[in-house]
C-alpha positions, 0 to 999 in steps of 0.5 A: 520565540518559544510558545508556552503550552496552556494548563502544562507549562510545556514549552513547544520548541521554535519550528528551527528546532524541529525534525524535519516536516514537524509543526511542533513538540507534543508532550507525553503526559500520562494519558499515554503512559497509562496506555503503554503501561496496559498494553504491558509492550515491551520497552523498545516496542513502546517507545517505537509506538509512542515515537512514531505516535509523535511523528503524526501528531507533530505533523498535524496543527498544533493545538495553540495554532489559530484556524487550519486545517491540514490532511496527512496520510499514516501507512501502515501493513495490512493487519499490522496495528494501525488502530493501535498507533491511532489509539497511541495518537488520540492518547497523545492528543488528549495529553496535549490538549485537544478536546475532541477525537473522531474516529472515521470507522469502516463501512460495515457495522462489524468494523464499527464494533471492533474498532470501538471495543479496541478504543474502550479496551485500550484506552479503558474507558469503564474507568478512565474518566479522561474521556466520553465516549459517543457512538454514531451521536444522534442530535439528542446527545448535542447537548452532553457533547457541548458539555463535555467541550464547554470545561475546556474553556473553563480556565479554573479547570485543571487538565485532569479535570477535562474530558476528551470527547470521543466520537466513533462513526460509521463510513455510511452517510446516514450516521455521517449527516447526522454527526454533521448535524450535531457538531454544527449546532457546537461552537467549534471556533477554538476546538482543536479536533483530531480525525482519524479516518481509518481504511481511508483509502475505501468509500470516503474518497469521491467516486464521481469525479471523473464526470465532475460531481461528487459521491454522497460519503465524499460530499459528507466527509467534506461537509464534516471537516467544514464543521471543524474550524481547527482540525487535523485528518489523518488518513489510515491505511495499508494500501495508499494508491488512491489517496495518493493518485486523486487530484492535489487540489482535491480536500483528502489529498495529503499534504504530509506522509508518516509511516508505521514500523511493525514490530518484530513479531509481524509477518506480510508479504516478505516472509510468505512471497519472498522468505518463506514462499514454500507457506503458499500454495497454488490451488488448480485452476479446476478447482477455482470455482467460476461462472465457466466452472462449476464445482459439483464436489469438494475441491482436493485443494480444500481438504488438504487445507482442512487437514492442515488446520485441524492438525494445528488445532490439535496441536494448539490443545497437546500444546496448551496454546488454547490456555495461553494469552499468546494465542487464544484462538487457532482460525482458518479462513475461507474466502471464495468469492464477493458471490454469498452463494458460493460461501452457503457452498463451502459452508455446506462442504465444510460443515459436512466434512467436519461431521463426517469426519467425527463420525470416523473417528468415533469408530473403534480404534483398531477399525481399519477404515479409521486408521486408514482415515488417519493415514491420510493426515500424515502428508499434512502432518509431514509438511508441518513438521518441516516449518513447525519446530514445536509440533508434538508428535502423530500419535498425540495428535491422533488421539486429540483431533476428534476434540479438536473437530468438536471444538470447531466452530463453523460460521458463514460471515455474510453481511445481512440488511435486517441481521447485520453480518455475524461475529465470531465470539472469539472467547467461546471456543479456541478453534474457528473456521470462518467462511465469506468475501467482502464482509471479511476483506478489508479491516477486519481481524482475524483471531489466530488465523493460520489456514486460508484458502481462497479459491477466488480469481484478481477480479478487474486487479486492483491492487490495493483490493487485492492487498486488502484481502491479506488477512492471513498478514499480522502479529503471527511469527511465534506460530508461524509454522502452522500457517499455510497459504492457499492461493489461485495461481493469478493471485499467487503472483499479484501477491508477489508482485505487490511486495516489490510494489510496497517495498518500493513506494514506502522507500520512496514516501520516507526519503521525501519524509526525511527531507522534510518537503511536503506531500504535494512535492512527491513525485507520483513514480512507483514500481507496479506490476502492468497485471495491476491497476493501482486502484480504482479508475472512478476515483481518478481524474488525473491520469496515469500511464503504467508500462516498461521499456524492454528491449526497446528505445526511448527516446523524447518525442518533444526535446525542445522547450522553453529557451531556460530548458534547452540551455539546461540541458546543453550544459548537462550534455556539454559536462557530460561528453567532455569528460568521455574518450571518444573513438570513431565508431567503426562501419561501411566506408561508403557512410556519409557525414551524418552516418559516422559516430563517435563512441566512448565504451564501458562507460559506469552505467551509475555515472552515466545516470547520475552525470547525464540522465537523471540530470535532464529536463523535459517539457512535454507530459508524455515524455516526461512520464516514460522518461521517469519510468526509465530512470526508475528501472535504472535505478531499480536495476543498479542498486542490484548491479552497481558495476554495469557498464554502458555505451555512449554514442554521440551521433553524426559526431555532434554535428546538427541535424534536422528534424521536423515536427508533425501537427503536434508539435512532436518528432514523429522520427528521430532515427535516420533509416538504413541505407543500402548500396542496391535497389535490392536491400542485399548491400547494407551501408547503413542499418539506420540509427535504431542499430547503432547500439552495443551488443549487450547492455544499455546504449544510449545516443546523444543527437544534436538537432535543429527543429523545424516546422512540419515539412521543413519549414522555418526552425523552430529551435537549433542545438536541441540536445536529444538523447536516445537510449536502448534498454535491454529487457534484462532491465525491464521493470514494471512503473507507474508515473502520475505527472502533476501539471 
């Protein structure tokens, strides 16, 4: 039965109409129109927002519901607009009738502020008085907040006439205890509420759970959404290893997935490790400043990068791109290390370079030590002339850089406990020149870069750390060919690595998302590199195993299980070799019975993943997880070679054969060992099961075993098929598997 929306008359469909994972329709109504209008998008831009918008709200609690709550997790790129499609959300929300948003910011007051100047900016909250803002509310403004919410219980009231309350917070427990404060002195019983937990995946998730406590900002967050009796909390983020990986039964553990599409102008890891590698550049290892390597003078490295950047800020002036909306600021970003010393350092380095640098040019033109400086800007302005088509001429930027010098604003971005962490005032002058670590890493916008530099080692290799200090990611394709990339060579290949990783667990959160199945459903099984780990260990306390199977067997250690299981799985083996023509594997006439095959050659290697082992089952959580990693290099492997070939072999030619368990109750040995004719091992008969493969491709064995206890006692299961397969390291793939009990 069709429900009818409160004060708008909107039908909200029956949930057999729905797309697939949607709870029910919202409504665009002029809220978000309003938004779209001034941001002034192009029409295919806007509609993609505002669709995608829809998706998250669609999948969280509709307002009309009675008491629920749900979690579910919005993926987006590094630097992509995350805060935009939230924005989008919270206007969708407040057009559908729910009266407060709270927006979970980051953990450092620099994210506060951006996030909420992008909200007032966009939403225009000087004049819209749709809304009421409240930042980190203290216990005073309780009163102004129950207000606010108590017009919404006034059925005299048109929508119009209503304000959504919108709360900004900081990711820090003091704001978050006194937040809580307020909203439980609030009759919150009938109060539909948005969260928005933007850089979900940092500080809020419980990092004591593997000793079985809980953090202080996780204890706040949970606290926070007991307050709110019918809520829905969105979990923004880039990098969703972690939300991910924690515990299902876990309250920030998602239950629904929505991805973002960035628009065309976007540019991430794709375009700067796969399209245009040549954007990135190695800096020397001697030039990497560490504990075991201290620099005592400015790496080359560093004044090549400054080059460049100078360039493109003269550029930027010859151009007229210091006057366009486009592109109101040209950046450089250097990023040493999480040590503030090593920033004062290159802060020191640069600022002296810089007015070096000015005091050079102010030399006479015909000075030959002038000409000789300008000189050595011709190798970097010869690199960008090969990716920046619109670059003016040597001798126009010649003439503009000792303005482009002046112009320059140096700033060390460290976070101070009494100043708070400075802010480049963007519209004070077109070109910046930025310098910190962690204060500049995660959330943090910015404007125009195009030069970083980031002399720093992986750390301990976090991958989603490591993505997170991407800010030369985002909305940069009109001026990418000023963009340069310098990397220390470990970080270089994390970077690279992590594309293949993104690509493929977005691919795989949106098939699950299209079949309309919920989160908890997903197979926790993904691509990653063995350098990284997915995220941090502390917040875990399910394990995980990462590995690959390169020129290597794998083969299950527990094949037998329950009796539905192995009638399962005789059946996929029965269908299987039914279908195959099978010859007599040829080998040393003094064999015995159990060392003479059958073999079925060239067999589709597609048909043999999709007919036999993908059709499979297996009990035991070790197994399981290797099994899965080889299905995901099969997969992997075919979608690029879609003709291999492999071959089959059935063992002793079917005929059962006995094994015994340990007291684990695994197989320690499933191969039999080579045999030989001579006590001197020169005579081989036989050279054991782990030979019997083909000599190039993918083999795979099928053994029928009878299980016995340890030491040949009674039988535990007969007619268990086994498979064995050996996987050449040409498809080797780096995994990640997470089994779920």
């Amino acid at each position: 039965m069709n429900q009818v929306r409160p004060n708008t008359g909107e039908t909200i469909s029956p949930q057999d109409a729905l797309p697939a994972g949607s709870l029910w329709t919202p409504v665009q109504g002029q809220e978000v129109r309003d938004l779209i209008a001034h941001l002034k998008f192009d029409r295919e831009s806007s509609e993609r927002i505002v669709s995608e918008a829809a998706g998250v709200l669609s999948k969280s609690i509709p307002p009309t519901a009675t008491q629920q709550s749900t979690t579910g997790l919005v993926l987006g790129y590094v630097q992509s607009g995350k805060t935009l499609s939230f924005t989008t959300v919270a206007a969708l929300a407040r057009d559908n009738g729910y009266p407060l948003v709270v927006v979970i910011t980051g953990v450092g007051t620099n994210l506060l502020g951006q996030s909420t100047k992008r909200l007032e900016d966009d939403l225009q909250l000087q004049t819209n008085r749709k809304w009421r803002l409240f930042q980190n509310p203290k216990p005073d403004e309780r009163q102004s907040i129950a207000d606010v919410l108590a017009d919404w219980k006034d059925p005299r009231l048109p929508d119009q006439r209503r304000q959504t309350v919108l709360i900004t917070v900081l990711k820090n427990t003091t704001h978050l205890r006194k937040l809580i404060a307020v909203l439980r002195e609030l009759d919150l019983q009938t109060v539909p509420t948005l969260v928005i937990d933007d850089e979900a995946d940092q500080a809020g998730l419980n990092t004591r759970v593997v000793q079985g406590g809980q953090s202080t900002t996780y204890q706040r967050l949970v606290a926070l959404r007991q307050c709110l009796p019918h809520h829905s909390y969105l979990q923004y983020t880039a990098t969703p290893q972690a939300p991910l990986l924690i515990n299902l039964i876990d309250v920030l553990s998602p239950r629904f997935v929505e991805l973002l599409t960035p628009g065309e102008a976007y540019v991430g890891g794709e375009t700067f490790f796969e399209e245009q590698p040549d954007l990135v550049r190695v800096i020397p290892a001697n030039e990497v400043p560490s504990r075991t390597n201290v620099l005592n003078e400015v790496p080359p490295s560093l004044i090549s990068a400054l080059r460049l950047f100078f360039l493109g800020v003269a550029a930027g002036f010859v151009l007229g791109d210091d006057q366009r909306t486009g592109s109101r600021n040209r950046s450089m970003l250097v990023h040493p290390s999480r040590e503030t010393p090593g920033h004062s350092q290159f802060f020191h380095w640069i600022s002296q370079i810089r007015q070096q640098w000015l005091d050079i040019l102010s030399l006479p033109e015909s000075d030959p030590e002038r000409e000789q400086f300008l000189e050595a800007f011709r190798p970097a302005f010869n690199d960008l002339r090969r990716t920046a088509t619109d670059i003016p001429d040597f001798a126009a930027l010649a003439t503009e850089l000792p303005y482009s010098l002046r112009k320059t604003s140096v700033l060390e971005v460290n976070a101070n406990p009494r100043l708070g962490t400075p802010q480049p005032e963007w519209k004070d002058t077109y070109p910046w020149i930025l310098i910190g670590g962690q204060a500049m890493d995660r959330g943090f916008t910015v404007e125009g870069l195009t030069i970083t530099y980031m002399p720093r080692d992986m750390g301990v290799g976090n991958a989603d750390t490591i993505q997170q200090r991407a800010r030369f990611f985002g909305y940069k394709r009109r001026y990418l060919g000023y963009c340069r990339v310098f990397l220390e060579q470990s970080v270089r290949d994390a970077f690279a690595f992590y594309v293949q990783h993104e690509r493929d667990i977005r691919n795989r959160l949106m098939e699950h998302r299209d079949r309309g199945r919920p989160l908890t459903e997903w197979r926790r099984a993904f691509f990653l590199d063995s350098g990284l780990r997915p995220t941090r260990r502390q917040v875990l306390d399910l394990g995980y195993r990462q590995d690959t199977i390169s020129d290597n067997w794998f083969w299950p250690k527990v094949p037998h299980g329950t009796d539905d299981l192995l009638a399962a799985n005789r059946r996929v083996v029965s269908e299987f070799i039914g279908k195959m023509s099978w010859e007599n594997d040829e080998g040393d006439s003094r064999r015995t019975a159990d060392q003479v095959h059958l073999v079925a050659e060239k067999i589709p290697l597609r048909r043999a993943y999709e007919e036999l082992l993908i059709q499979l089952r297996l009990t035991d959580e070790g197994d399981s997880q290797v099994f899965t990693g080889l299905l995901l290099q099969l997969e992997s492997f075919l979608e690029q070679h879609s003709e291999t070939t492999c071959t089959v072999y059935r063992m002793s030619k079917g005929k059962e054969r006995a094994r015994s368990v340990n007291d684990d109750e695994e197989i320690p040995t499933l191969f039999q060992g080579a045999n030989y004719a001579d006590p001197g091992h020169k005579d081989m008969v036989y050279p054991g099961d782990d030979g019997i493969r083909a000599d190039s491709g993918l083999t795979i064995q099928i053994h029928t075993l009878q299980v016995r206890q340890k030491d040949r006692g009674s039988v535990i299961a007969s007619d268990v098929p086994t498979i064995a397969v050996w996987v050449p390291a040409e498809m080797a793939n780096d995994w990640l598997v997470q089994e779920r009990r």
